[in-house]
Backbone as JSON, one array per atom type, in Angstrom:
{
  "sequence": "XXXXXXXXXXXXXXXXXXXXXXXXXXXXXXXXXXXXXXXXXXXXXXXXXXXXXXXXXXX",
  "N": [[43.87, 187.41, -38.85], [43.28, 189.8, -41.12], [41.09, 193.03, -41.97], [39.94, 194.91, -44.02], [37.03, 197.58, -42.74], [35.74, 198.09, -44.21], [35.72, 196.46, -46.21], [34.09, 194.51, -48.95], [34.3, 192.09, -48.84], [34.45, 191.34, -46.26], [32.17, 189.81, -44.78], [33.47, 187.31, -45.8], [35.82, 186.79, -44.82], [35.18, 186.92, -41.64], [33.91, 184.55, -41.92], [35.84, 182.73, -42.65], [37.63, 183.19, -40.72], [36.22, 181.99, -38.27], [36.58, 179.51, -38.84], [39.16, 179.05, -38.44], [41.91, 176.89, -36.81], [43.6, 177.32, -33.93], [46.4, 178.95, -32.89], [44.83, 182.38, -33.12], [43.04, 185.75, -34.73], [41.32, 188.46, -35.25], [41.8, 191.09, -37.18], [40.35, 194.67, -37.71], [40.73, 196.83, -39.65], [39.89, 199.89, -39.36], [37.3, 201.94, -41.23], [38.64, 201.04, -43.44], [38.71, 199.76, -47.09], [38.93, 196.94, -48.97], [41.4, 196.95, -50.75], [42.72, 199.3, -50.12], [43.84, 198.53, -48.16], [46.72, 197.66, -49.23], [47.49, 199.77, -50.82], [47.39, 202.6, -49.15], [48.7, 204.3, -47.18], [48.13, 204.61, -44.17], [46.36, 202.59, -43.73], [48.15, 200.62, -44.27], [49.79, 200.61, -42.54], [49.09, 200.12, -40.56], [48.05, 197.22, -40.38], [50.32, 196.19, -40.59], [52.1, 196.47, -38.46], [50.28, 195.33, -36.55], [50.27, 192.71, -37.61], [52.98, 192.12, -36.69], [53.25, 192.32, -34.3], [51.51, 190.02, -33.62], [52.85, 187.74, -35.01], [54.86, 188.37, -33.33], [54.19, 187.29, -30.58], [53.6, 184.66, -31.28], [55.04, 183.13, -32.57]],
  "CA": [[43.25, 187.83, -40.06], [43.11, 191.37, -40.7], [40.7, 193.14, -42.75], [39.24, 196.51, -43.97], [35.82, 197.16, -42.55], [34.93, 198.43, -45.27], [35.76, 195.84, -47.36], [33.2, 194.02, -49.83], [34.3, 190.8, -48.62], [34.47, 191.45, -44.6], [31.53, 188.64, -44.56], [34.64, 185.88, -46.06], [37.2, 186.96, -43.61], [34.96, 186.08, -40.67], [33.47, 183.03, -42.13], [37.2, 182.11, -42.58], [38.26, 183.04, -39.21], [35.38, 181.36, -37.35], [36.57, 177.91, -39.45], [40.16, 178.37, -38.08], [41.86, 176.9, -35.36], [45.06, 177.32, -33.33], [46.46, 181.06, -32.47], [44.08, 183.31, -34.33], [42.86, 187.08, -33.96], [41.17, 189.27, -36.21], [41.56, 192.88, -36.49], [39.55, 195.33, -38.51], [41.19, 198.3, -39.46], [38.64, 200.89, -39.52], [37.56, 203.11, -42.11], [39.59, 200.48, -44.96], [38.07, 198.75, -47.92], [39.89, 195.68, -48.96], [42.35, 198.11, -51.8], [43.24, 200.09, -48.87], [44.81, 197.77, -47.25], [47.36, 197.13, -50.52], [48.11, 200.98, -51.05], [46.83, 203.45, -48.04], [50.18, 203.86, -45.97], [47.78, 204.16, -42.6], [45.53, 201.46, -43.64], [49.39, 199.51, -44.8], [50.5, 200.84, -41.41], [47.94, 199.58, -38.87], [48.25, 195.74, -40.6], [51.95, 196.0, -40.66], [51.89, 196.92, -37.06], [49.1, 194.26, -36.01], [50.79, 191.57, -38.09], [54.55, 192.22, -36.01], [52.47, 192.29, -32.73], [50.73, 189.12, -33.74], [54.06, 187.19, -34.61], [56.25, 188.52, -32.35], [53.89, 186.59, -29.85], [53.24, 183.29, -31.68], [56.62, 182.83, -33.61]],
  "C": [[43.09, 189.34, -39.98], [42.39, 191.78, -42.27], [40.08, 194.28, -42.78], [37.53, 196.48, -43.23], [34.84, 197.72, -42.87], [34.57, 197.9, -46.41], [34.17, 194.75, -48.07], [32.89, 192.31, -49.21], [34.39, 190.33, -47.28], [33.55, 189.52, -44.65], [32.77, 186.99, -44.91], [35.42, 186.03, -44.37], [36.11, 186.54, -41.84], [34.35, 185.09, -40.67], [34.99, 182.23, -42.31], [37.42, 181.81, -41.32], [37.41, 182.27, -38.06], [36.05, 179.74, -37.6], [38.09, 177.75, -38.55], [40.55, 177.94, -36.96], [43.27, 177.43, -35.03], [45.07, 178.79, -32.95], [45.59, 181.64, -33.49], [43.64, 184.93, -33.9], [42.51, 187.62, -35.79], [40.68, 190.7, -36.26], [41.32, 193.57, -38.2], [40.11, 196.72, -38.65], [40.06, 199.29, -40.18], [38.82, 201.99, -40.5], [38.52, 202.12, -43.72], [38.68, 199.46, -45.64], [39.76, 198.11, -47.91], [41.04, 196.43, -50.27], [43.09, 198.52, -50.66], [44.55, 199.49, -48.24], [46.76, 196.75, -48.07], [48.35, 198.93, -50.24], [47.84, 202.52, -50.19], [47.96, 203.41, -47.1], [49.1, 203.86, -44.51], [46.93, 202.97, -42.42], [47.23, 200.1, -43.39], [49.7, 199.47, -43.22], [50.1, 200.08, -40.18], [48.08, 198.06, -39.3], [49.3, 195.6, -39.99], [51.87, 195.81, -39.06], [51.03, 195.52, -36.37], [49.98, 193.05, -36.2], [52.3, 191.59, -36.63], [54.05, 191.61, -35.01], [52.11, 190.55, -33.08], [52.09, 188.05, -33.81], [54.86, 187.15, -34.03], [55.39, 187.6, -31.01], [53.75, 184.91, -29.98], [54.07, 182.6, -32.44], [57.69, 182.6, -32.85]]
}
């Protein structure tokens, strides 16, 4: 799960991620509301990046 930690809705994203099971991981890119993370190339960048990392292990 990856999420700004700035975002409005931070409180969902770890009531989500606490519920799930199996491979999981959730990373907070600092400094990003939940927009950010849509149109901010370093906010876009640091997901993008996380996400690869994250599948390239569990895929």
């Amino acid at each position: 799960m990856i999420v700004g930690d700035r975002a409005e809705t931070v409180w969902m994203s770890i009531e989500a991620f606490q519920r799930a099971t199996g491979p999981k991981e959730m990373f907070r890119v600092p400094g990003a509301s939940h927009v950010d993370l849509y149109d901010r190339p370093a906010a876009v960048g640091a997901a993008a990046e996380k996400l690869a990392e994250f599948f390239g292990k569990h895929l």
